[in-house]
Every structure is written in structure tokens, then in C-alpha cells.
NUDREN-541359 format. One record per residue (C-alpha): residue in one letter; x, y, z. Coordinates in pm, 1 decimal. Each point is the difference from the previous one (the first is absolute). Layout:
N
SITE  code         u         v         w
SITE     A         X         Y         Z
...
REM end
This chain:
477
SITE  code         u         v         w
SITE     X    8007.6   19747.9    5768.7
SITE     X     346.6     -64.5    -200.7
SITE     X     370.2    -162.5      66.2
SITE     X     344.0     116.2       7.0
SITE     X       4.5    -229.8    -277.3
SITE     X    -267.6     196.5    -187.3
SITE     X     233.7     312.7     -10.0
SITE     X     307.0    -186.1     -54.4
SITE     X    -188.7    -160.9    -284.9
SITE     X    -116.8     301.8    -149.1
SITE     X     318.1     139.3     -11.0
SITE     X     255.6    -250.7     -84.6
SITE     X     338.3     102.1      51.3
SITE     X     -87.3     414.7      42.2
SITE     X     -22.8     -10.2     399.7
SITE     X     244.6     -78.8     269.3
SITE     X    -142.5    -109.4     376.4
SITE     X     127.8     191.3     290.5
SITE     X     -66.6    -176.0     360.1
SITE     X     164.5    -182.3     283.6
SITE     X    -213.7    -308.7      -3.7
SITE     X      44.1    -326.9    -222.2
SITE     X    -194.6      85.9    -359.9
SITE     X    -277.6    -136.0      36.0
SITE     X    -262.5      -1.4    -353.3
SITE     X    -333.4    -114.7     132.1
SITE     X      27.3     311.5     234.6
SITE     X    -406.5     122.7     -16.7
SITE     X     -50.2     341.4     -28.8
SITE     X    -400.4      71.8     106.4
SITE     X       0.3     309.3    -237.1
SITE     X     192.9     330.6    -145.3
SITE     X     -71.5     352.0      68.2
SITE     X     212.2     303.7    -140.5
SITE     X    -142.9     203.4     288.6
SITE     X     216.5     -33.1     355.0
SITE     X    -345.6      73.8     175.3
SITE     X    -178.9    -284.0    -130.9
SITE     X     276.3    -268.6      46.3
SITE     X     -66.4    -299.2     265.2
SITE     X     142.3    -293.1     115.0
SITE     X     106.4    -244.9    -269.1
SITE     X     -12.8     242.5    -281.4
SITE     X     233.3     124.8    -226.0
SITE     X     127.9     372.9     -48.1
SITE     X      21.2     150.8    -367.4
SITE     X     264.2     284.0      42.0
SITE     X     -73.8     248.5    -242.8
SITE     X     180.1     274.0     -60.3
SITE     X    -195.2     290.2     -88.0
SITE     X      14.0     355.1     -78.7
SITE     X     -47.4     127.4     342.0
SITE     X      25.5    -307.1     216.4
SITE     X     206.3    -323.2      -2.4
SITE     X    -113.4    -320.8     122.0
SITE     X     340.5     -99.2     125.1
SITE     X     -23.3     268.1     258.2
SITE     X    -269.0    -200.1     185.6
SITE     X     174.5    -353.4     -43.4
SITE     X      63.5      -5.3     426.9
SITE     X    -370.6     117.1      32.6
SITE     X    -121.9    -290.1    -195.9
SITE     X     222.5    -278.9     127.2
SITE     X    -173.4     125.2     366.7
SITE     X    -309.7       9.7    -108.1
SITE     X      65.1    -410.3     -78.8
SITE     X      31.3      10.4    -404.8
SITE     X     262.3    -301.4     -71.4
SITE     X     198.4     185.1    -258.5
SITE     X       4.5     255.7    -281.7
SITE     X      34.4      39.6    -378.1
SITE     X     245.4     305.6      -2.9
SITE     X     316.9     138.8    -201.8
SITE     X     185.7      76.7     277.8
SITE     X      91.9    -152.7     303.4
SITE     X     -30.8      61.6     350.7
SITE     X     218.0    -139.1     289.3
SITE     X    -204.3     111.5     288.8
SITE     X    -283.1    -341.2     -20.3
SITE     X     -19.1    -262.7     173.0
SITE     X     127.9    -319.1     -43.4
SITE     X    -294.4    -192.9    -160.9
SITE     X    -111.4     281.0    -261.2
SITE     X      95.3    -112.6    -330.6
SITE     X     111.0     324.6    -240.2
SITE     X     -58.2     -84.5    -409.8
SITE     X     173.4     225.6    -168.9
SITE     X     -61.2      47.5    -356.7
SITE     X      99.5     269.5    -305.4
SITE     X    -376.0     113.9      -5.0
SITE     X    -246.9     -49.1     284.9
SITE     X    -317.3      75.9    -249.9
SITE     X     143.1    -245.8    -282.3
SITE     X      67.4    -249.6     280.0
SITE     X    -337.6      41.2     209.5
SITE     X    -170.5     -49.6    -377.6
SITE     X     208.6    -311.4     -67.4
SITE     X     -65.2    -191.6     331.7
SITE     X    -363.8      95.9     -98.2
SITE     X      -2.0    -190.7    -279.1
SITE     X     151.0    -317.0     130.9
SITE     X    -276.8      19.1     254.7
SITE     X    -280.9      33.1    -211.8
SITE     X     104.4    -261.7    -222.1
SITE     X      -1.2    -238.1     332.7
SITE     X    -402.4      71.9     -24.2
SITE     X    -118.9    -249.4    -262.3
SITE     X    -315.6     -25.3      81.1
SITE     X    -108.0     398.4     103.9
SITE     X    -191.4     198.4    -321.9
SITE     X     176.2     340.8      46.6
SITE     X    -265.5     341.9    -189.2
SITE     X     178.8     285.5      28.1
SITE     X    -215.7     329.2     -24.2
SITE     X      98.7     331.6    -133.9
SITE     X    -190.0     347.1    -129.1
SITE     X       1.9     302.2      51.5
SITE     X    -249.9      40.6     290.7
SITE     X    -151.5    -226.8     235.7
SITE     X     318.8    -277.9      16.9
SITE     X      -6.3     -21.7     364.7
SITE     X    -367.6     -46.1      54.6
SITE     X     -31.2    -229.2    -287.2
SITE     X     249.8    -204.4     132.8
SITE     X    -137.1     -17.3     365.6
SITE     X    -332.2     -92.1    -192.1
SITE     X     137.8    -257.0    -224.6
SITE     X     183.1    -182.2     309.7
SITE     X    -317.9       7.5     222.2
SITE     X    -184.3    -180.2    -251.2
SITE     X     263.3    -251.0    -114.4
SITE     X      79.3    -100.9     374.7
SITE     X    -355.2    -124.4     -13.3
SITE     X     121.5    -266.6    -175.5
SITE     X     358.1     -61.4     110.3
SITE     X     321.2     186.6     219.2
SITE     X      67.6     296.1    -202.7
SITE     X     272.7     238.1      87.4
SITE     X     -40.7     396.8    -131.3
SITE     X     257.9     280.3     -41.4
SITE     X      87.1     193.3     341.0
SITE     X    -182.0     376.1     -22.2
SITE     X     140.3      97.4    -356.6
SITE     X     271.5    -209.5     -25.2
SITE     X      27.7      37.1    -352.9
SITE     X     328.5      42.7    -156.2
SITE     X     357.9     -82.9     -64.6
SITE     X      12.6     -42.2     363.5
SITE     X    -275.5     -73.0     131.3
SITE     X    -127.7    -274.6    -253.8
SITE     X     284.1    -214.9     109.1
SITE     X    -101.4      28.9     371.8
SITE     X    -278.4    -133.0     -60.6
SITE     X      67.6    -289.2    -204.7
SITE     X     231.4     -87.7     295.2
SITE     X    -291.7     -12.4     249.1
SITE     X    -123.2    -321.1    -228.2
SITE     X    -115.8    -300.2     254.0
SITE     X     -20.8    -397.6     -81.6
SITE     X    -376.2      24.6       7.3
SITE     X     -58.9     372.2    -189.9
SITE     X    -187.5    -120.5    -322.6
SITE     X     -38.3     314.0    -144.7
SITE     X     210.7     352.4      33.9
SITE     X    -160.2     315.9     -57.6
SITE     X     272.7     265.3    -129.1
SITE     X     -42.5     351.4     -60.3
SITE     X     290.5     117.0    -233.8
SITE     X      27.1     364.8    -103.7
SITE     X     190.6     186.2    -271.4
SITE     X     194.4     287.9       4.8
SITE     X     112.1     -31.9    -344.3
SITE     X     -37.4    -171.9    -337.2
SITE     X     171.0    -344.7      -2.4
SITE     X     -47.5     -25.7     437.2
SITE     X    -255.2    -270.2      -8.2
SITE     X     196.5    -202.1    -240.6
SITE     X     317.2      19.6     176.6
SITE     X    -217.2     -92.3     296.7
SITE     X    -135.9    -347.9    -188.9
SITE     X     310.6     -29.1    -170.0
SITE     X     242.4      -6.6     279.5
SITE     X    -168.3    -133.5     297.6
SITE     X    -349.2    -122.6     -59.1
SITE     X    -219.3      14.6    -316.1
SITE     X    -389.5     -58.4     168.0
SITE     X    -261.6    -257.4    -108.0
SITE     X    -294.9     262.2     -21.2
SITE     X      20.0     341.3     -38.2
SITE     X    -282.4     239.0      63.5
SITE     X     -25.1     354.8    -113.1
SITE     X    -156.6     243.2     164.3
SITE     X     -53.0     355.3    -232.1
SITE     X     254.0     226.8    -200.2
SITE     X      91.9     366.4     103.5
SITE     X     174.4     284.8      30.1
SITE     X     220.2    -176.8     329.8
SITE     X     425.5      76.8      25.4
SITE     X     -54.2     218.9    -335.5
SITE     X     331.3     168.7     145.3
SITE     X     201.7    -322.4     -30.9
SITE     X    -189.2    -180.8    -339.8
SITE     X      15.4     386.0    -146.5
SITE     X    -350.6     -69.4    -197.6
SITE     X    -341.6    -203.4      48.7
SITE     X      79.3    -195.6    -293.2
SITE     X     314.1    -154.8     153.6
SITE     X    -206.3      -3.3     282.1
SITE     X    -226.5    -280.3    -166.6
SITE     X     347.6    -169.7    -131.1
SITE     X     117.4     -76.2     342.0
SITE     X    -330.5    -157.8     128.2
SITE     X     -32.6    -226.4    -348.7
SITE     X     319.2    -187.7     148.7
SITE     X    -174.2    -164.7     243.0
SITE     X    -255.5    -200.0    -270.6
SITE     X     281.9      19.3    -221.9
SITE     X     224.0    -264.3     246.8
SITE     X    -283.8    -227.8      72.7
SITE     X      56.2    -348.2    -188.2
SITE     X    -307.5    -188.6    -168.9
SITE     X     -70.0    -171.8     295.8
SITE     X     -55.0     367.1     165.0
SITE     X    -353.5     184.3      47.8
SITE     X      25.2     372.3     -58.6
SITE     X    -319.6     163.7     193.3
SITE     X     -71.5     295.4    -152.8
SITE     X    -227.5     288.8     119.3
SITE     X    -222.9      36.4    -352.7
SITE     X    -114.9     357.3     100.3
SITE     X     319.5     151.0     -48.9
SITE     X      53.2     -38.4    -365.2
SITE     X     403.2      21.3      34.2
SITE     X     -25.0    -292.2     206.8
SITE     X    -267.8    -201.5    -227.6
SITE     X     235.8      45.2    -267.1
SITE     X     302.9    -166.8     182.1
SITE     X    -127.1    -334.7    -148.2
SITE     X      97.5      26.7    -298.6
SITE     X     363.9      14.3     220.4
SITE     X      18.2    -332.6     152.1
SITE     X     -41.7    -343.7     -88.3
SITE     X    -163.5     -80.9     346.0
SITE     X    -354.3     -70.9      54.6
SITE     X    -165.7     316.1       8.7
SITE     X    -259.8      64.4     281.1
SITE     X    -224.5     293.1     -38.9
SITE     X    -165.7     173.0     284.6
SITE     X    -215.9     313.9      35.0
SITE     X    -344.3     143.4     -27.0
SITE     X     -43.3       5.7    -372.7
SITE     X    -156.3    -251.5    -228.4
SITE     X     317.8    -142.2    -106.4
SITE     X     134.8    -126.7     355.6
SITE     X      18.5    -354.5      80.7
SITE     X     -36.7      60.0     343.3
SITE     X    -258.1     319.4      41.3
SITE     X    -181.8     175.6     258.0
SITE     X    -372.1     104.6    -125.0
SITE     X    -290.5     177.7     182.4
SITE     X     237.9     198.2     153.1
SITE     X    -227.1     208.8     323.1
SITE     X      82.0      84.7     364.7
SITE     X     201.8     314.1     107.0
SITE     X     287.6      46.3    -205.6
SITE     X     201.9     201.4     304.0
SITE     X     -75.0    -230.9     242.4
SITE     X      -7.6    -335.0    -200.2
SITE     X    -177.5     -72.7    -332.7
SITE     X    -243.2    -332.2     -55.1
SITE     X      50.8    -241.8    -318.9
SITE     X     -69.2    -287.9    -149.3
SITE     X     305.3    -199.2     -90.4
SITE     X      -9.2    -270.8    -293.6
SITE     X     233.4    -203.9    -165.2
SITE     X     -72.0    -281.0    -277.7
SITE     X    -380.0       9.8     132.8
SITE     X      25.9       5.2     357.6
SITE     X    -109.2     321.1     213.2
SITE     X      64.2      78.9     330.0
SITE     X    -135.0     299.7     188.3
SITE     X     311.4     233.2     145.3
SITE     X     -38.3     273.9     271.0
SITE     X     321.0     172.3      44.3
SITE     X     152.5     236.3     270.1
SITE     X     250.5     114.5    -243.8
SITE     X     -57.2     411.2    -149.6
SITE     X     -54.1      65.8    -307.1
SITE     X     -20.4    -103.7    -356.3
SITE     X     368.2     -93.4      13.5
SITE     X    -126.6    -224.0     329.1
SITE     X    -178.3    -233.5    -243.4
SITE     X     274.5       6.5    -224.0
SITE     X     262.8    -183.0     288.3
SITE     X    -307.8    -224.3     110.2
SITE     X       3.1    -114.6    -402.5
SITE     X     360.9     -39.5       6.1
SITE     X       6.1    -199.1     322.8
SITE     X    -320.2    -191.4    -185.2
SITE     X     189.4    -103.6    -288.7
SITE     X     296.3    -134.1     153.7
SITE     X    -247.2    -200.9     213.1
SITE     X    -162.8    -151.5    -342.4
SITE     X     340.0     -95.8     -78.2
SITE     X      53.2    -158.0     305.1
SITE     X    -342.7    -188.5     -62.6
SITE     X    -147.5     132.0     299.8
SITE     X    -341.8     -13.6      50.3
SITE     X    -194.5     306.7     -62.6
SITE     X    -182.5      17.2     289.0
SITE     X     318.1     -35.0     206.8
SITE     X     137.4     273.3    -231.4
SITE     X    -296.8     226.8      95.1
SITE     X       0.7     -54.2     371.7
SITE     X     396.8      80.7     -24.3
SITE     X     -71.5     362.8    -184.4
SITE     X    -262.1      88.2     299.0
SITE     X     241.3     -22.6     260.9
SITE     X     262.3     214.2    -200.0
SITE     X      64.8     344.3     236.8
SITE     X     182.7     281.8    -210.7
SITE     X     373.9     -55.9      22.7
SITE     X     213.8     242.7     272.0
SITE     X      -2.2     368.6    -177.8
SITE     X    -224.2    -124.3    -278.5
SITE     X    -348.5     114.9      42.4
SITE     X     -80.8     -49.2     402.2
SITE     X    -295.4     154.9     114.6
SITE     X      72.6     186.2     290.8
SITE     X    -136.6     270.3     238.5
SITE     X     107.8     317.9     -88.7
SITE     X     -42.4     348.1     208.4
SITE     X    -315.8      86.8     110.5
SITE     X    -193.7    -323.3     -77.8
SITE     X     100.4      20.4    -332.4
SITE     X     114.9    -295.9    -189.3
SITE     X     329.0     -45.4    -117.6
SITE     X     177.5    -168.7    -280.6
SITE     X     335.4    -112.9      50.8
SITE     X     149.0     -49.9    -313.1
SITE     X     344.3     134.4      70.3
SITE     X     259.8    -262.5     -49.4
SITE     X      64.5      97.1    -371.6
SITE     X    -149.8     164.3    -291.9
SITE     X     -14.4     104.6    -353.2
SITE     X    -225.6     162.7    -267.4
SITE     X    -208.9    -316.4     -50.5
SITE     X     -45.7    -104.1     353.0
SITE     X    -107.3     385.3     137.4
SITE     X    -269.4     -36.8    -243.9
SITE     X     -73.3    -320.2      27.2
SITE     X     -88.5     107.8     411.4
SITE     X    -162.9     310.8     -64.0
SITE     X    -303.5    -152.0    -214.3
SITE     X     -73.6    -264.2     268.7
SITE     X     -29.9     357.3     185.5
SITE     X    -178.4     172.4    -243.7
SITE     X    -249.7    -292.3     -52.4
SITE     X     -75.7    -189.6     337.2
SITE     X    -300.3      74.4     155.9
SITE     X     -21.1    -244.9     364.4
SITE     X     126.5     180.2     229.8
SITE     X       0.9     405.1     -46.6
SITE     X    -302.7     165.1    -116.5
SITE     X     -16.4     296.3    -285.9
SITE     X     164.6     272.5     224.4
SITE     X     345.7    -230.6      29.7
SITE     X     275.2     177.5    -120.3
SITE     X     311.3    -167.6    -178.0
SITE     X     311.8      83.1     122.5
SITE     X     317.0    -134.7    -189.4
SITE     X     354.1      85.9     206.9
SITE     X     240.4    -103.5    -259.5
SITE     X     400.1      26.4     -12.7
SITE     X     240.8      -7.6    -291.4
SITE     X       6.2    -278.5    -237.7
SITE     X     357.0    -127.6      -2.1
SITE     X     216.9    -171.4    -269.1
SITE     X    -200.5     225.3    -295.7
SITE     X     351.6     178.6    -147.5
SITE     X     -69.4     271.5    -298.3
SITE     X    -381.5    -179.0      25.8
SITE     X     -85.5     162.0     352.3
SITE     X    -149.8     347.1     -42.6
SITE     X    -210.3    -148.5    -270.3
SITE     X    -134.9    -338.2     232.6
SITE     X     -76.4     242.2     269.9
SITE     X    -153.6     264.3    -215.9
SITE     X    -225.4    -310.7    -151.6
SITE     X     -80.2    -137.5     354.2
SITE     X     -95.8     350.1     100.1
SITE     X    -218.1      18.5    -288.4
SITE     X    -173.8    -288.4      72.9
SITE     X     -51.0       8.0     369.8
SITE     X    -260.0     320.9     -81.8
SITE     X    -204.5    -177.6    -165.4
SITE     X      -6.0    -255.5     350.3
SITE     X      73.0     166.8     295.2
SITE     X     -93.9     313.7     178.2
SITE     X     310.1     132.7     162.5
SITE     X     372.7     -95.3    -100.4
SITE     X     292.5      45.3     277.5
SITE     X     333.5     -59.6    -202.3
SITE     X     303.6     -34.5     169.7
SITE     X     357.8       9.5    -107.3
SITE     X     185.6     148.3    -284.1
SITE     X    -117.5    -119.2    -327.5
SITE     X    -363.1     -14.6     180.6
SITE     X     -68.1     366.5    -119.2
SITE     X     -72.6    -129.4    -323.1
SITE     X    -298.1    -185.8     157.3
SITE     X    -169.1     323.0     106.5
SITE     X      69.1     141.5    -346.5
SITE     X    -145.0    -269.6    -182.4
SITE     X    -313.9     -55.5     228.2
SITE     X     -78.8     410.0      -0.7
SITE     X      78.7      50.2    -371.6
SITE     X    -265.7    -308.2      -7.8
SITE     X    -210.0     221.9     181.2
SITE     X      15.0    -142.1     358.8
SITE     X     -87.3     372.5     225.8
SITE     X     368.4     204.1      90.2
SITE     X    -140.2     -35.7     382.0
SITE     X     -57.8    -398.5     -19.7
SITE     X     426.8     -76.0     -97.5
SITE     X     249.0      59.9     209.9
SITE     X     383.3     -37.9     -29.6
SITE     X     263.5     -52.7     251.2
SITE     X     286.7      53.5    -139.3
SITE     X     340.3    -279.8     144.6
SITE     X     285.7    -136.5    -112.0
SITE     X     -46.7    -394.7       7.9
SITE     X     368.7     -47.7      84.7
SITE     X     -50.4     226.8     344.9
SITE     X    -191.8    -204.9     239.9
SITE     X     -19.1     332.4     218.2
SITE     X    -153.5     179.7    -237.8
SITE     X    -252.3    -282.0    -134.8
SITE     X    -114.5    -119.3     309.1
SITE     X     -62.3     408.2     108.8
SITE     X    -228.0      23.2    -347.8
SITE     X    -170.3    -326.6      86.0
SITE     X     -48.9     145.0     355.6
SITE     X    -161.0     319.4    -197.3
SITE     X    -227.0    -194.8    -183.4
SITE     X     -63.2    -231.4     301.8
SITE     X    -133.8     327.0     144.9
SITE     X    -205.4     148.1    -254.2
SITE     X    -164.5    -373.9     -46.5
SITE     X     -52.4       3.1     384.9
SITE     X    -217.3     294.1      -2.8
SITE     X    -169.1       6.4    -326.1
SITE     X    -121.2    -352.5     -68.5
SITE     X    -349.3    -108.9     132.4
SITE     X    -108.3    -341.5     112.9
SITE     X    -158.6     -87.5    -357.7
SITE     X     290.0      67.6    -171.3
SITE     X     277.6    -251.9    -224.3
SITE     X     353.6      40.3      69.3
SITE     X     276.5    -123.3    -257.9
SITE     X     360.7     -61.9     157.6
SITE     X     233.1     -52.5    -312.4
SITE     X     344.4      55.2    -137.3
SITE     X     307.2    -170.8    -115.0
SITE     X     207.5    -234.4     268.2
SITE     X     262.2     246.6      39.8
SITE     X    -257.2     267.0     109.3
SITE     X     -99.2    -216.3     316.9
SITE     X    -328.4     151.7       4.0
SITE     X     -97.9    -300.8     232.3
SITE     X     123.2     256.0     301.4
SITE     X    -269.1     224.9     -54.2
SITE     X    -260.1    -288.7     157.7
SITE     X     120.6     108.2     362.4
SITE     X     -32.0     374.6     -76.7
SITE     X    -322.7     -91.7    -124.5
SITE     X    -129.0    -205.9     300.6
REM end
């Protein structure tokens, strides 16, 4: 929750008030959404102009729908009485600003903000599950991550929220510090991995690994930078901050380590977790190796807290893959199905195809591995070579490739020059932009899936957001 005040703090003598009713600063505001549909009573409207929409359009809708004012540009004349209009030179700058004044209100709340490559989201719902154990922890909405929607969040603080859990993603070298810089630097930062993510907007993997060093980079002495020691970019960001540096992992050199590592790795892998002596038997429902990797994470931040271990451990059993992030589901036929489809890149594809190639539990030898994959977005000059790779790769994991979209050709070629059988890869050919034409090639696939898959079979569902391959789980129901 924030104030009037809080805004007209934040922005000093850049915004002008627009209502009919006595000013009145202690006016509460229960939250602030930049999206009309979310908006309920008490909240506040961000109007944001954008390249195909404009909040201001939907100022009338909101001010039904209860919100007590807006953050806008531009006025309207057709509200009602009691909405109060802000109106300021830059919504974004001005959203960011009355961020700031709130989280400075929070004295006593440890703020870790999270960022990587892969695996942000389901870190971060891992990280807050095990630090509510302790205290009232608020997390970042879905993958509320940037300019926009780190702000949000911050402005959903609460008296009683002792820590906040923030996932904050980059887009481009010198995002994350503008992030710390201008609105809220955190107390903790955990990193998840390095990789080829948004090479289209950082332009190479080496600026890539600049823009993720921020984070540790901001973090004062007081800090803890937890650092994932298996991914030797990351290990090496100590030698960037001046924070307390936190190692987790599976190697030797982790602080906090997972060892006599067992179970399924598909449908959740068994370890021993230790730190400074102590050991604690784990048994996650997380997939895959990357699975143990966000259980460490979460695990570290709860040896910072000084949580008990076995707390910890009981925490990381109850952990259920986040939405579009590894669910086990049923797929056609009795086979099972892998929903992975909320986003993807090189790294992550992989990352879900060994758990595939490797688990045993619950298909015997004559399963079949199916990977449905669409085009990896954001990849500029880099994506006919990341798909080619990807393609490569998957022959060595699954048996049969559907690739769908327009740079997804370059899967097939790379998984049959690999030598994955002509007859086992099939491409369906759509433009990403025409949702007519994609959802007709997921249909296809849909189709040839429906009729070709048996009930010992794996399915892979996987692609970039913007490919919305999460509508092919009706056609495949």
C-alpha cells in the first residue's frame, strides 16, 4: 500500500492534481496496476502510453471498476467526482520515483533481488516460499521484472513484509543499475546462470555477462551476493562486489551444496543438502538438474536468513514447478506431458530435454521423446545459429523434433545434420506475428501428435512467450 503523499513526494514539484474533492495526502491507494483488467477498488491506474495502446483510453473503465485515481499525462473530464488525476511529464519516471519513496518507508524489510538468464521466476517463487517460513515475505507478480514492473511491486510493500523477493530482468547493459540506482538498490542479490538470453538487444554474450554483473556490482558491504558456483561466469562475479559472497551449487566449492544427488531427475531428483556441517535429506518435485539448482538458490537465501535446515528442507519438498515451467501433465493418449511453454532459450530447451533423455520412473525403454518447440525470440543476427545449435543438440536427446515458426527451420537442420532420421523432424512453417497462421501450424502439429504418440511416450511443449505455445494444451487434450 502507498499515499498520495508517496507520489507527491517522489515527485516534488513535476505533477499537478486534477479532482473535485479537497486534496487530501494520506489518500491510501491498496496497489498499482498498468493493466485496466487487473485494476480494483482502491487502486491506482498507471496510464501508459504505448505503441499500440494508451492507458488513458481506459481512464472511465478504471474509475468504474473502483480504482481512486490515475498516474497519467493527460487528462480526462469524463470521471467522477472523487477520482483524483496526477498528472506528471513521465508516467514511468514518476511510477519509479513514488517507488522509491515507498521502499525507503520499509526500514526494517531485507529486499534480494534475483536475476539470470533462466530460471528467475521459479527461483524467485522458491526463494519466497522458503523465506516466508520465517517471516511475511512479499514476491514479484508473474514476471514482473522490469522498468515497469519492478516498481509495482515495490509498491505492494506491507507494514509487516520482512523480506521482498524481486525478480529484475535486463534488456540491456546498464538496466539493472539504473534499476538500483534510481529506485531501489537490493540487500541480497542472487544469480541464477549466464546465457545466450535478449542477444538481439545486448548484441553479444559478453555484454550479456556485463549487464547481469550490475546486480553484485550495486550491493554495499553489508550485502550478500548468492552466487550459483556451477556456472563459472557467475562464480567469478565475486571478484565484482564488495558484498558477502554466498556460494551455492553442487560442486566442492559451494557453501551451501547438494551431494548424493539420486531420485528421478524428470520427475524430481533426491539430495543431500549441507551447509557449514549440517545435512539435511531433500526430495524434490521440481524437473531436472536445473530443479536442484532453484531448490539451492531458495536454500541459500534461507542460510542467510538463519533458517533452520530442516525447515529449509521441508520448504524445498513442497515446491510444485512454477506455471509453464516444467508441469507434468497428461498428454494425448496417456502420454505424459511437459509443459514448459511460458518462455525459452538455448540453455533452458536443453536444460529440459536431458531430464527427458535421462529419467527413468515413469516410461519404460519403448518411450519416445517428443520436443514441440517454437522460435526463440529476442536472438537478432545470433538466431539461425542458437537454433541451428539447439537443433544439434536435441538429436543427441530426443527422438522426434516438431518445430514451429519461422526461424524454427533451423532446428530441423541442426538436429538432422546431427543425424536425428529425415522422418523423425518435422517443420511447420508460420509467421509468429500472424496468430491465424500460428495457431493453424500448432493445430497441424496438434494433429500429427494426436495420432502418432503412444501412451509411453514424453511430450515437450516449449517456445518463446510471444509464440504462446501454451494454446496447444487444449488441442492436445
Amino acid at each position: 500500500m502507498f499515499t498520495l503523499n508517496d507520489i507527491m513526494q517522489g515527485n516534488a514539484d513535476r505533477f499537478r492534481i486534477q479532482s473535485s474533492l479537497p486534496l487530501e495526502p494520506q489518500l491510501l491507494f491498496h496497489s498499482a496496476h498498468h493493466d485496466s483488467r487487473q485494476v480494483e477498488a482502491g487502486d491506482l491506474f498507471v496510464a501508459l502510453k504505448g505503441a499500440r495502446v494508451d492507458g488513458h483510453s481506459f481512464l472511465p473503465a478504471v474509475a468504474r471498476a473502483g480504482a481512486l485515481g490515475a498516474l497519467c499525462t493527460q487528462p480526462s473530464n469524463d470521471l467522477p467526482v472523487r477520482f483524483v488525476q496526477v498528472i506528471v511529464p513521465s508516467v514511468v519516471e514518476a511510477l519509479q520515483a513514488t517507488a522509491r519513496v515507498r521502499a525507503q518507508r520499509q526500514k526494517d524489510t531485507i529486499f534480494i533481488g534475483i536475476t539470470g538468464s533462466n530460471g528467475k521466476t521459479s527461483t524467485k517463487d522458491a526463494v519466497a516460499a522458503v523465506l516466508s517460513r520465517k517471516a511475511a515475505t512479499l514476491k514479484t507478480q508473474a514476471s514482473y521484472n522490469n522498468e515497469i514492473g519492478y516498481p509495482l511491486t515495490l509498491l505492494r510493500l506491507e507494514p509487516q513484509h520482512r523480506y521482498a523477493v524481486l525478480e529484475m530482468g535486463a534488456q540491456w547493459v546498464g538496466e539493472l543499475a539504473g534499476l538500483c540506482r534510481t529506485i531501489m538498490c537490493p540487500n541480497w542479490a542472487i544469480i541464477t546462470n549466464v546465457g545466450a538470453a535478449h542477444l538481439e538487444f545486448f548484441g553479444s554474450p559478453e555484454r550479456v555477462l556485463l549487464a547481469k554483473t550490475e546486480l553484485v556490482q550495486a550491493l554495499t558491504p553489508e550485502g550478500i551476493a548468492i552466487l550459483n558456483y556451477d556456472d563459472v561466469n557467475v562464480r567469478a562475479m565475486s571478484a565484482k562486489t564488495s558484498a558477502r559472497v554466498l556460494y551455492y551449487g553442487c560442486s566442492e566449492g559451494a557453501e551451501v551444496r547438494a551431494q548424493d544427488i539420486g531420485g528421478d531427475i524428470l520427475f524430481g531428483h533426491s539430495f543431500t543438502l549441507t551447509y557449514h556441517g549440517r545435512r539435511q535429506h531433500v526430495r524434490l518435485r521440481l524437473p531436472g538438474e536445473h530443479g536442484v539448482t532453484i531448490a539451492l538458490a531458495a536454500a541459500a537465501a534461507g542460510c542467510a536468513a538463519e533458517l533452520p535446515l530442516d525447515e529449509i528442507g521441508a520448504t524445498l519438498e513442497k515446491l510444485l514447478p512454477t506455471k509453464g515451467r516444467g508441469e507434468i501433465k497428461s498428454g494425448p493418449r496417456g502420454s505424459i506431458l511437459i509443459d514448459d511453454s511460458y518462455n525459452a532459450n538455448r540453455q533452458s530447451i536443453l536444460a529440459i530435454a536431458r531430464a527427458m533423455r535421462e529419467t527413468g520412473g515413469m516410461i519404460n525403454q519403448a518411450g519416445r521423446r517428443w520436443a514441440v518447440l517454437g522460435d526463440i525470440f529476442e536472438l537478432g543476427p545470433y538466431a539461425q545459429t542458437e537454433h541451428y545449435a539447439t537443433g544439434e543438440a536435441l538429436a543427441e536427446t530426443v527422438d522426434y523434433l516438431l518445430a514451429i515458426g519461422e526461424q524454427a527451420r533451423y532446428y530441423v537442420e541442426g538436429a538432422t545434420t546431427a543425424g536425428m532420421p529425415q522422418q523423425h523432424a518435422y517443420y511447420f512453417s508460420a509467421d509468429p506475428e500472424n496468430e491465424t497462421q500460428l495457431e493453424a501450424a500448432k493445430r497441424a502439429a496438434a494433429d500429427l501428435l494426436m495420432h502418432e504418440v503412444h501412451s509411453s511416450d514424453l511430450i515437450l511443449l516449449k517456445g518463446s512467450r510471444g509464440m504462446r505455445m501454451e494454446t496447444m494444451l487444449d488441442m492436445l487434450a
